[in-house]
PLY file of the C-alpha trace (Angstrom):
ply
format ascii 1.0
element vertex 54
property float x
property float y
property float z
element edge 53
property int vertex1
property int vertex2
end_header
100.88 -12.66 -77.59
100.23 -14.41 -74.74
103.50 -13.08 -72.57
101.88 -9.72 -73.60
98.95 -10.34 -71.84
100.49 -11.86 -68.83
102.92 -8.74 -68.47
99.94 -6.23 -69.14
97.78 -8.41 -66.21
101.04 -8.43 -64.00
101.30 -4.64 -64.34
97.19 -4.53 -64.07
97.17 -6.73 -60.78
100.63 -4.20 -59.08
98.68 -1.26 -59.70
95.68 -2.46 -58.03
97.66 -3.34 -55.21
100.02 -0.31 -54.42
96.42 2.09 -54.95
95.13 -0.33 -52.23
97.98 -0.06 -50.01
97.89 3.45 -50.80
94.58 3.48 -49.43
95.17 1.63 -46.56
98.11 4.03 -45.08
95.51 7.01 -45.23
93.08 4.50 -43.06
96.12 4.42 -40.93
96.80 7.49 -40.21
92.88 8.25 -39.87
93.08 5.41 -36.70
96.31 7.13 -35.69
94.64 10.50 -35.64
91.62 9.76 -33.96
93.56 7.45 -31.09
95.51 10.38 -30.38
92.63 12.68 -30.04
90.82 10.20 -27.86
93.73 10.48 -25.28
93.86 14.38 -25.79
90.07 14.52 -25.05
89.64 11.70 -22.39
87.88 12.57 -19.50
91.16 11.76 -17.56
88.47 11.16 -13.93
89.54 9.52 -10.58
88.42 5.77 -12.31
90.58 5.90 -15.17
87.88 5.45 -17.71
88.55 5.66 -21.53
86.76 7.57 -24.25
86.32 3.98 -25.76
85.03 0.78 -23.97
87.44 -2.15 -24.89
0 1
1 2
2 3
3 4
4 5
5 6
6 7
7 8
8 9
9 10
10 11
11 12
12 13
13 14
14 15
15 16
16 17
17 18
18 19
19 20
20 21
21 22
22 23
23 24
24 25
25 26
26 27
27 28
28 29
29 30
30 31
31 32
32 33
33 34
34 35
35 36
36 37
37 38
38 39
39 40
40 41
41 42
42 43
43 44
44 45
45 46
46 47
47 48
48 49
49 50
50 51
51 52
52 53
């Protein structure tokens, strides 16, 4: 009984973590997005400013 209910909290706890990881390569790819558009759109001026400040 008990090795049941560590192999059904193993599974439980793997699951969580590939959805998270699943979630975190669509956050990812959001960043990756939006840093390429913010080179596509910069203002590209004579002092080299960036559409962000850091």
């Amino acid at each position: 009984m008990l090795a049941l209910v560590l192999v059904l909290l193993l599974v439980l706890i793997l699951a969580g973590a590939g959805f998270a990881v699943h979630v975190l390569w669509w956050i990812a790819l959001a960043v990756l997005v939006l840093w390429a558009l913010g080179f596509a759109f910069a203002g590209g001026g004579a002092d080299g400013r960036r559409w962000y400040r850091w």
